[in-house]
C-alpha positions in Angstrom: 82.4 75.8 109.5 79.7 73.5 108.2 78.3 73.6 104.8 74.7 74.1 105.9 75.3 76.8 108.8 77.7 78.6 105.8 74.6 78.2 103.0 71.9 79.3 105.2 74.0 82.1 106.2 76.0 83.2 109.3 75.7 86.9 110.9 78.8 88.3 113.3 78.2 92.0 115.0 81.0 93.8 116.7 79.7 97.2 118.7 81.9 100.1 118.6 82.3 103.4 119.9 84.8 106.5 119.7 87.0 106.2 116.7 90.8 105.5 118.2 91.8 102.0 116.7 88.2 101.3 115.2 90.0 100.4 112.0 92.5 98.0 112.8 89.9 96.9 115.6 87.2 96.0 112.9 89.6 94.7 110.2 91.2 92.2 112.9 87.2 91.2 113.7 87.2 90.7 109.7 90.2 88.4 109.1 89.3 86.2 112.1 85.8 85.6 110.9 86.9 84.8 107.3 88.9 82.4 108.6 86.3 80.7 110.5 84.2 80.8 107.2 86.9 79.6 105.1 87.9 82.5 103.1 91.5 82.0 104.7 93.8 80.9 103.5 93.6 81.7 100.1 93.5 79.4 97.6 95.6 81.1 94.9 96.1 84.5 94.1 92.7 85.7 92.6 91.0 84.6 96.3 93.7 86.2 97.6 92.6 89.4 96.2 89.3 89.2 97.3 90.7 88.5 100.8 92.4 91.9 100.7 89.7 93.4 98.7 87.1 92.6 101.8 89.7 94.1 104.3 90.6 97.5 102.5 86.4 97.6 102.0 86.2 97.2 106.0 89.0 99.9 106.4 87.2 102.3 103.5 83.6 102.1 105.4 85.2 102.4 108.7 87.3 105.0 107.9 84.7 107.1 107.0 82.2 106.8 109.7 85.0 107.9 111.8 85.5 110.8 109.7 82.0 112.1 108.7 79.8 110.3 111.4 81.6 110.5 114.8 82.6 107.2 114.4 80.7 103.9 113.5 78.4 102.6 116.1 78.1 98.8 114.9 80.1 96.5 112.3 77.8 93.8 111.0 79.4 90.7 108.4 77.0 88.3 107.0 78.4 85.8 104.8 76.6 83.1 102.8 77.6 80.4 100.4 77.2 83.4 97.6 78.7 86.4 99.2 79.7 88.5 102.0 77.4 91.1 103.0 79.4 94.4 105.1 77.4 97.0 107.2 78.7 100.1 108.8 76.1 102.1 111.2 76.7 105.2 112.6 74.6 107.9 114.0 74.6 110.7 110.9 71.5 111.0 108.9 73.3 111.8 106.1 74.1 108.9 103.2 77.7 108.7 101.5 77.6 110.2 98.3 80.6 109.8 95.0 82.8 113.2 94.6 83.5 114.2 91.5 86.8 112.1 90.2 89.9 114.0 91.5 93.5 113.3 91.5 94.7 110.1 92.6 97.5 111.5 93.3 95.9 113.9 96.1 95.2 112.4 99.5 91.5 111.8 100.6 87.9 111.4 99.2 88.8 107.8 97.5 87.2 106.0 99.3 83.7 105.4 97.7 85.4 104.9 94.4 87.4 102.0 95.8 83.8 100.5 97.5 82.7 101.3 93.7 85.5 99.8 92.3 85.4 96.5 94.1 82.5 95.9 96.0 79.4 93.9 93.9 76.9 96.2 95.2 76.9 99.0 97.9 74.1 101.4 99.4 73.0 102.9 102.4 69.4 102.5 104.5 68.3 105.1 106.6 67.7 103.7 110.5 66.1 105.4 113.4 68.8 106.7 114.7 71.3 107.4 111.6 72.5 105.2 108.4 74.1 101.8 107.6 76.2 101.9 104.6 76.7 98.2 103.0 78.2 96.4 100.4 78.1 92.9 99.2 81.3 91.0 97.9 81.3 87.6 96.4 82.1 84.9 97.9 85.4 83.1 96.3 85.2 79.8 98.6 81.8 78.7 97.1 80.2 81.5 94.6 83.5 82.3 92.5 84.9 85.6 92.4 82.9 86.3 89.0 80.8 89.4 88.9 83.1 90.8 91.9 82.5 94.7 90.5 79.3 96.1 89.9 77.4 99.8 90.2 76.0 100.7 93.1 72.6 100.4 93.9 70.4 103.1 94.7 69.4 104.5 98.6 66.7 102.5 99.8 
């Protein structure tokens, strides 16, 4: 990938429907556009963890549309010299929302602490027809890793 089509940003959109396979469907999209931008291989270990941090991020947002939205209707990856930018739409109205902290050691309902937990920012926007939940992750090829986990920012 070039340096200027990378810092002016590049956009990839995969349309979906049902739910059977979305996840490993959307985190095989993932991987082969990181490559193409440069994110694979990893460089040490530290990149590799944002590498695996990006996928389990897909999986998480995926993962729920399919559970509380009838399934996602578009994944959208935008990636600039700075960060990675993930969207998830699906047709509910409704906007995620954090549980109140439970057991790790009890299936289910982790998944916005682990977007939380590793994503730089995350929200969701309204649309027409539903929501897109997004999060933003550094970029470790060009912006560094640093300031990988912030709070999320409010709805817009």
């Amino acid at each position: 990938m070039s340096e200027s089509l990378l810092a002016q940003g590049q956009t990839r959109r995969l349309a979906l429907y049902g739910t059977k396979g979305l996840v490993t469907r959307c985190r095989d999209f993932t991987r082969e556009a990181l490559a193409d931008w440069g994110w694979t291989p990893a460089e040490d270990e530290e990149h590799r963890a944002v590498v695996d941090d990006v996928l389990l991020l897909v999986s998480e947002v995926v993962t729920n549309a399919c559970l509380h939205a009838d399934g996602p209707t578009e994944l959208v990856l935008n990636c600039t010299d700075e960060r990675l930018r993930i969207e998830v739409a699906d047709t509910s109205s409704e906007h995620p929302r954090l549980r109140p902290p439970r057991s790790a050691a009890l299936p289910g309902g982790h998944g916005l602490v682990v977007v939380q937990r590793l994503a730089r920012r995350w929200g969701s926007a309204a649309r027409e027809d539903g929501k897109t939940v997004w999060l933003e992750v550094a970029s470790p090829v060009r912006g560094g890793a640093q300031a990988r986990r912030r709070q999320p920012v409010p709805r817009q």
